[in-house]
LONU-77362 format. One line per field, with one value per residue (C-alpha): x, y, z. Coordinates in steps of 0.05 Angstrom, whole numbers, always signed. Layout:
REM residues N
u <- [X_...]
v <- [Y_...]
w <- [Z_...]
//
This chain:
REM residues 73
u <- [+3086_+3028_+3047_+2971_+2947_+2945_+2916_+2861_+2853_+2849_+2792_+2757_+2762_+2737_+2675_+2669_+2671_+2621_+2568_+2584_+2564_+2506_+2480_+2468_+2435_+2500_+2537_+2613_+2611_+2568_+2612_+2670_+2640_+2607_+2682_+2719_+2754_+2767_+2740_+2712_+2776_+2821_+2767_+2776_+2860_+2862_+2799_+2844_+2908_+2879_+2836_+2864_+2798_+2750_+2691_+2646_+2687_+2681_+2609_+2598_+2633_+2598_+2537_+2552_+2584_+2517_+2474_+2513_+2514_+2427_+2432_+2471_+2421]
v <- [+3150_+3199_+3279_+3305_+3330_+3273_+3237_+3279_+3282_+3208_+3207_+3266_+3216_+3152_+3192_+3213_+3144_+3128_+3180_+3164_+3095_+3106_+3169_+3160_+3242_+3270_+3320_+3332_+3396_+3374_+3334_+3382_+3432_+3383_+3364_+3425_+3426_+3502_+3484_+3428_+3426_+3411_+3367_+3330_+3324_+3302_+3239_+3224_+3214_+3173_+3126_+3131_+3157_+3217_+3219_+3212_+3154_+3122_+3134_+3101_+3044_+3030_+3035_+2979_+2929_+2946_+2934_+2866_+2852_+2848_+2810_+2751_+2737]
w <- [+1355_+1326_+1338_+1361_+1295_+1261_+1317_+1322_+1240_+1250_+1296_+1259_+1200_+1236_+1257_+1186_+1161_+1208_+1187_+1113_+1124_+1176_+1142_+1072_+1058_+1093_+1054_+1054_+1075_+1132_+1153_+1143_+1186_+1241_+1246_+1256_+1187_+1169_+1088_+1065_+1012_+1079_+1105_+1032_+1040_+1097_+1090_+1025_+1062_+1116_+1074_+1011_+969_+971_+1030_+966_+933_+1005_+1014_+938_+969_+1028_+993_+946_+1003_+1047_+975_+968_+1036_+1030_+971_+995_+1064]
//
């Protein structure tokens, strides 16, 4: 039910969400460019409107639920 762009923004996105969390160093417009996004602003839109929060809001994120992950084991 997905037209093609937005199915291929989505799995630009999940690959972005997975670098955010495994790479901690990564910059957005690393990530904008190792995506295929034609600026990182456009790279920015479109991670907001699939997840709802910047890549640097969701990389803060992570980053705490991995810090309070440790501390509870």
């Amino acid at each position: 039910g997905d037209n093609f762009k937005n199915y291929v923004n989505r799995k630009k996105i999940d690959k972005a969400k997975e670098l955010l969390t495994s790479n901690k160093n990564i910059k957005v417009k690393q990530l904008s460019d190792m995506l295929g996004f034609n600026s990182v602003n456009t790279f920015i839109k479109v991670f907001g409107k699939h997840v709802g929060m910047s890549p640097g809001q969701y990389a803060k994120d992570m980053a705490v639920k991995t810090e309070k992950a440790a501390e509870s084991e």
